[in-house]
One Martini backbone bead per residue (centre of mass of N, CA, C, O) as a GRO file, in nm:
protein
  117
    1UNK     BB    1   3.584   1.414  -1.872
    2UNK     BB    2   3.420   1.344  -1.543
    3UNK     BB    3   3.401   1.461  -1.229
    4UNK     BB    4   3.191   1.349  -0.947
    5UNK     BB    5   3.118   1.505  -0.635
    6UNK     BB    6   2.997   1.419  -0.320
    7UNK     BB    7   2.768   1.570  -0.049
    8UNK     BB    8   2.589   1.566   0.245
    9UNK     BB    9   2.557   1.347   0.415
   10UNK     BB   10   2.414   1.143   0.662
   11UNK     BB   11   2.273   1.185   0.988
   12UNK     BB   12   1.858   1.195   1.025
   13UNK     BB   13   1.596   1.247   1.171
   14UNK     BB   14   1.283   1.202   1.112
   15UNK     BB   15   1.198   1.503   0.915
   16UNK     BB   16   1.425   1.591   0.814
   17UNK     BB   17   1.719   1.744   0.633
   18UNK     BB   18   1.914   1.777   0.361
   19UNK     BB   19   2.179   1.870   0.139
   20UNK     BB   20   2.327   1.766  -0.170
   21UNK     BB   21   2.622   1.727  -0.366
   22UNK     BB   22   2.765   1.778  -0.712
   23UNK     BB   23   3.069   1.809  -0.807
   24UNK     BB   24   3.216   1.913  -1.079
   25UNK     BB   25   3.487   1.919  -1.324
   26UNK     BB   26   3.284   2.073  -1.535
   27UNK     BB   27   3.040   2.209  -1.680
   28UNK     BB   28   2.696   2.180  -1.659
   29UNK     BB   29   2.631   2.288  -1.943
   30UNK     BB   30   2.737   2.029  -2.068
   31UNK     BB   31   2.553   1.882  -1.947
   32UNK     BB   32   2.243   1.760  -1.985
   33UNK     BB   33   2.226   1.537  -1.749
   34UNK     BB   34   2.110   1.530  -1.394
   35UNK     BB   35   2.157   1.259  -1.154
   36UNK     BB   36   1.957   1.119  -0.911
   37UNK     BB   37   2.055   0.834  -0.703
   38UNK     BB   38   1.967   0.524  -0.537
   39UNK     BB   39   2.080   0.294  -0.267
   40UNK     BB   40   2.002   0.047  -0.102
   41UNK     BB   41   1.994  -0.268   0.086
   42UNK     BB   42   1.927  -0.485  -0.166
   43UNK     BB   43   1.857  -0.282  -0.385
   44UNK     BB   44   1.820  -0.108  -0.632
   45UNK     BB   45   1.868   0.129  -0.832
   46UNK     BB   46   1.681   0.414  -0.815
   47UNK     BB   47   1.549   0.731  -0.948
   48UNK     BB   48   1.490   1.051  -0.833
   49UNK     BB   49   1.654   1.314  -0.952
   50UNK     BB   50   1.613   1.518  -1.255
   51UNK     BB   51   1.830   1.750  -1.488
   52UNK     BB   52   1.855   1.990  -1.720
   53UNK     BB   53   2.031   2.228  -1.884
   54UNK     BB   54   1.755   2.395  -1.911
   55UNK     BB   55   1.553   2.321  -1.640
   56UNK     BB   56   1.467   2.057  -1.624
   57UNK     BB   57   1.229   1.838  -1.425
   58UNK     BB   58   1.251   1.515  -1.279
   59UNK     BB   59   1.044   1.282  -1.041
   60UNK     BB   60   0.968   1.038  -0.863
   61UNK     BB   61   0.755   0.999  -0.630
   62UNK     BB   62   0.914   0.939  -0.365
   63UNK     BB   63   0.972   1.302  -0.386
   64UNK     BB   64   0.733   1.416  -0.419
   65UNK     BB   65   0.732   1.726  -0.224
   66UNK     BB   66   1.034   1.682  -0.079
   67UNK     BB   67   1.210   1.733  -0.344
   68UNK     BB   68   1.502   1.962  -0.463
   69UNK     BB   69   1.620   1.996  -0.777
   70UNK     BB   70   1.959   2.200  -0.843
   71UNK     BB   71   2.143   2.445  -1.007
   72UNK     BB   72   2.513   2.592  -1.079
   73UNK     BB   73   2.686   2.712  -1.311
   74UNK     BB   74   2.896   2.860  -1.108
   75UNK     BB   75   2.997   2.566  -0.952
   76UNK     BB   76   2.899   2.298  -1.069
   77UNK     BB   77   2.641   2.244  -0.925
   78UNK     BB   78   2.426   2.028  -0.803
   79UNK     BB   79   2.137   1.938  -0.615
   80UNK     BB   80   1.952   1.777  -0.303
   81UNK     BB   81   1.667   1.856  -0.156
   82UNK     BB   82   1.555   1.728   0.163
   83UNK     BB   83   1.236   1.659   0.322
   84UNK     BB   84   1.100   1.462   0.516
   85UNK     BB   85   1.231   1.227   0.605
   86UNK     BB   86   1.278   0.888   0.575
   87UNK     BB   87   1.333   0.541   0.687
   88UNK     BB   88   1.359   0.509   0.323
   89UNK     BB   89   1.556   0.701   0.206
   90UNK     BB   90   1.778   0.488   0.288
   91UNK     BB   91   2.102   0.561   0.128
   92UNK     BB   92   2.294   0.564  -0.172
   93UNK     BB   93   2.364   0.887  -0.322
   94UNK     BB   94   2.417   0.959  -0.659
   95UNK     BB   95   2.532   1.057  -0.920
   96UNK     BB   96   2.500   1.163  -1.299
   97UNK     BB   97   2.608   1.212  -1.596
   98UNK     BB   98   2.529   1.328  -1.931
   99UNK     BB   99   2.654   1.300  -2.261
  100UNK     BB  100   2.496   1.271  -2.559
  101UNK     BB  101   2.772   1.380  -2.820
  102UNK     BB  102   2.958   1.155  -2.611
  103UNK     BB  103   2.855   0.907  -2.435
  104UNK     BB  104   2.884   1.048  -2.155
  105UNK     BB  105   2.913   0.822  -1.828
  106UNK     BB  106   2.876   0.964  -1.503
  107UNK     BB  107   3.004   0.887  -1.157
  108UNK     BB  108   3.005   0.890  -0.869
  109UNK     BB  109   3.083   0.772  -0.505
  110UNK     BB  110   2.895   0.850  -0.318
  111UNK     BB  111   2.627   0.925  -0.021
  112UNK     BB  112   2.541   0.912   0.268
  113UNK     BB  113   2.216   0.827   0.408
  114UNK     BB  114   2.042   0.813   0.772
  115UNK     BB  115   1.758   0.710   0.874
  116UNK     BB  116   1.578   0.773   1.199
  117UNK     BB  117   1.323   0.724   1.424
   0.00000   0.00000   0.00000
């Protein structure tokens, strides 16, 4: 089992930055890939950007340029450094950690962001 924990999220005007965090409850170097996503309201979930335990990195193209996902194998924590935000960013962001070996599928409880115009 891993349990996820997000933190970071909160209220920003249009243009400012935030950095999310995911905070697992075991080496994230046993975790395959560590994915953050978004639910807008009313929208379906929907993938921001992944890391792989080698340090494989892979975007949205929403997020392309403005976000950066990183790794901290000594804290066990993802980030999601988001700069530029628009009020379109606006949503609950999940955290998502998956192990291919034992086919474990695990979600954080979710962080708002509230982008103001």
């Amino acid at each position: 089992q891993v349990q996820l924990v997000e933190s970071g999220g909160g209220l920003v005007q249009a243009g400012g930055s935030l950095r999310l965090s995911c905070a697992a409850s075991r080496s994230i170097f046993s975790i395959n890939v560590m994915t953050w996503y978004r639910q807008a309201p009313g929208k379906q979930r929907e993938l921001v950007a992944a890391i792989t335990s080698g340090g494989n990195t892979n975007y949205a193209d929403s997020g392309k340029g403005r976000f950066t996902i990183s790794s901290d194998n000594a804290k066990n924590t993802v980030y999601l450094q988001m700069n530029s935000l628009q009020v379109e960013d606006t949503a609950v962001y999940y955290c998502r950690g998956v192990v291919v070996t034992s086919g474990g599928d695990y979600w954080g409880q979710g962080t708002q962001v509230t982008v103001s115009s």
